[in-house]
N, C-alpha and C positions, 0 to 999 in steps of 0.2 A: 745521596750524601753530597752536600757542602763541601767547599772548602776548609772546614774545619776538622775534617773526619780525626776523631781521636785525640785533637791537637790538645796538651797538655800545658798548662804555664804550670808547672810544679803543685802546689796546692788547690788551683783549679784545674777541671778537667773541663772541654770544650767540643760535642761534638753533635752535627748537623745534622737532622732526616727529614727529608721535604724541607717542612715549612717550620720546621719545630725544631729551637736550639736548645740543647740541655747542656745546662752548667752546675756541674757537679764539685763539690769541695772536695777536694781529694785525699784526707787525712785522717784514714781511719784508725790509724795507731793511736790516736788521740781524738775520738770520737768526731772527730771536724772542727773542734773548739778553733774560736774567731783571735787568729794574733792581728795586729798589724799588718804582716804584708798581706793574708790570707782576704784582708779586707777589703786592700787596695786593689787585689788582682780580681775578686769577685766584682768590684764596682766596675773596673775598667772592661770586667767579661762584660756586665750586664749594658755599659753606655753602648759600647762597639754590639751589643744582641740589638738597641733599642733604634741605632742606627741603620742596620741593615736592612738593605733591601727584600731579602732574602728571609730573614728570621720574621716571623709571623704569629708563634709564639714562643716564653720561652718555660721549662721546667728547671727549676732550681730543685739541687737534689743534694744528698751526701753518701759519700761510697762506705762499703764497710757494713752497714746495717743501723746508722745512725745519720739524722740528719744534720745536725748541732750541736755539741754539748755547750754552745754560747762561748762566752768571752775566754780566753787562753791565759788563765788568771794571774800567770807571773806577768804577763804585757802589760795588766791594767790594772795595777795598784796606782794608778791615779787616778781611777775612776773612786775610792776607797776617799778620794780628799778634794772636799771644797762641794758645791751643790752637786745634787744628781739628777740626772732626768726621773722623772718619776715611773718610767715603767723598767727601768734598770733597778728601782728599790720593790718593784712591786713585780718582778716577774723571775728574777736571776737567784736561782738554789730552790725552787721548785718546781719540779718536772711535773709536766702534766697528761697523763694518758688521754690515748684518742678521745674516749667515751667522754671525759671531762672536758677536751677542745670543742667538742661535737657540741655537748648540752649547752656550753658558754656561746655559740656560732663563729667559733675560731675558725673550725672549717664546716664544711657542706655534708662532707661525706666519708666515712668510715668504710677502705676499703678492706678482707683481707690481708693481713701482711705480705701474701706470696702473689698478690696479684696489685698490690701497691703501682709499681713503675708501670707495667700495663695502664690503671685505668689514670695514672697522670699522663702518661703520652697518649690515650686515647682523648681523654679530655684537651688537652693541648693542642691537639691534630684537629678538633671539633672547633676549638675558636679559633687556630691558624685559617681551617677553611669559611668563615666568619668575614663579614665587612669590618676586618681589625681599626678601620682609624673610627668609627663609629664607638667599637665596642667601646674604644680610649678615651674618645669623649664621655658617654655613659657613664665609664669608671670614672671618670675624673670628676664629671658632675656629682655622683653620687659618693663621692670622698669630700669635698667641698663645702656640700649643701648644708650641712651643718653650722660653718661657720662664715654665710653670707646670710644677706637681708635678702628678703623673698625678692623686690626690686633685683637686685645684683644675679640672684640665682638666677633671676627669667632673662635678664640681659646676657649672662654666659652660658643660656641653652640657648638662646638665639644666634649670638654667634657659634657654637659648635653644628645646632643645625644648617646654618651658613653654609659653613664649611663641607660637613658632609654632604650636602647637597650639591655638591660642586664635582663628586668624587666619581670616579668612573664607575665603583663600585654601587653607588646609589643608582646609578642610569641601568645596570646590569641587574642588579636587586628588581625595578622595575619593567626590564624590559621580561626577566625571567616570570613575576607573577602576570604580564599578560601574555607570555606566550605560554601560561601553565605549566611550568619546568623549573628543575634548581636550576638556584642561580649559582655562578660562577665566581667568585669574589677573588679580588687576588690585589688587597689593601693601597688599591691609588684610587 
C-alpha cells in the first residue's frame, strides 16, 4: 500500500495497492449521483493519479453497489437551459444493462456481479505491469485517429514512437525478448 491507504476526501474515496490506484465515489445513499463538488474532487483524484509516480493504473469505481446514478439533478438544472452537449440528451434517464453496454462495445467484458472488483483490479494490476507510457500513447492514438488526416496521424505516431523509444521500459521490453524472459516494466 501507498500513501493513500484508505485516505478519504469525503465523496471520494482514495486508496493505493502496488501499482493500481482506485478512486472510488463514495456516496452510496445516493447511488454516487455527480454534484459539483463530487466532480471537482474526482478530477483533482484522477490529475494527482495521472501525476503519480507511483499510480500505474487507475480503477474508477462506486461504493454501495452502484457506479453512478450520473448528474445529482437539483446541481444541474442548468444543464435543462440553453445548448446541450449531445450525449447528456442522448444518454441521461436511460439506464443501460451490462448485456446492452457489451453488445454496443461500451465495454469488453461482462463480469459476474460478485466477482466484478476482482476482475477490474486484476485487469488493472495486468496494464499497471505493462509499458504504461506506450500503452498512453496507443490509447491516445487510437482516440484521435478519427479525427486527423492520415498525414497528421502518421506524424503523431512517429513522434509517440519517438518518444517511447527513448524509455527505459522499451530497452527492458527488448532486452527481456532476447534474453527469453518477462520483461520488467516499470513506466519510465
Amino acid at each position: 500500500m501507498d500513501n493513500h491507504a484508505g485516505e478519504a476526501m469525503s465523496t471520494v474515496e482514495i486508496v493505493d495497492a502496488n501499482a493500481v490506484r482506485t478512486i472510488a465515489i463514495n456516496r452510496p445513499d445516493r447511488r454516487n449521483a455527480l454534484d459539483h463538488d463530487a466532480i471537482a474532487r474526482l478530477r483533482d483524484a484522477v490529475d494527482e493519479a495521472v501525476a503519480s509516480p507511483t499510480a500505474r493504473a487507475i480503477v474508477l469505481t462506486g461504493r454501495g453497489g452502484a457506479f453512478s446514478a450520473g448528474a445529482y439533478v437539483r446541481e444541474w438544472v442548468e444543464i435543462s437551459a440553453g445548448k446541450k452537449p449531445r450525449p447528456a440528451r442522448d444518454w441521461v434517464g436511460e439506464a443501460w444493462a451490462a448485456d446492452k453496454a457489451l453488445k454496443h462495445g461500451m465495454v469488453t467484458e461482462v463480469p459476474p456481479a460478485d466477482g466484478l472488483e476482482g476482475a477490474a483490479m486484476a485487469f488493472a494490476a495486468q496494464l499497471a505491469a505493462g509499458p504504461t507510457i506506450a500503452i498512453g500513447h496507443a490509447k491516445r492514438l487510437l482516440e484521435t485517429g478519427q479525427t486527423r488526416s492520415f498525414p497528421e496521424q502518421l506524424e503523431e505516431k512517429r513522434k509517440a514512437g519517438k518518444i517511447c523509444g527513448a524509455t527505459e521500459d522499451h530497452k527492458e521490453g527488448f532486452a527481456a525478448a532476447n534474453e527469453r524472459r518477462e520483461p520488467r516494466f516499470f513506466g519510465r
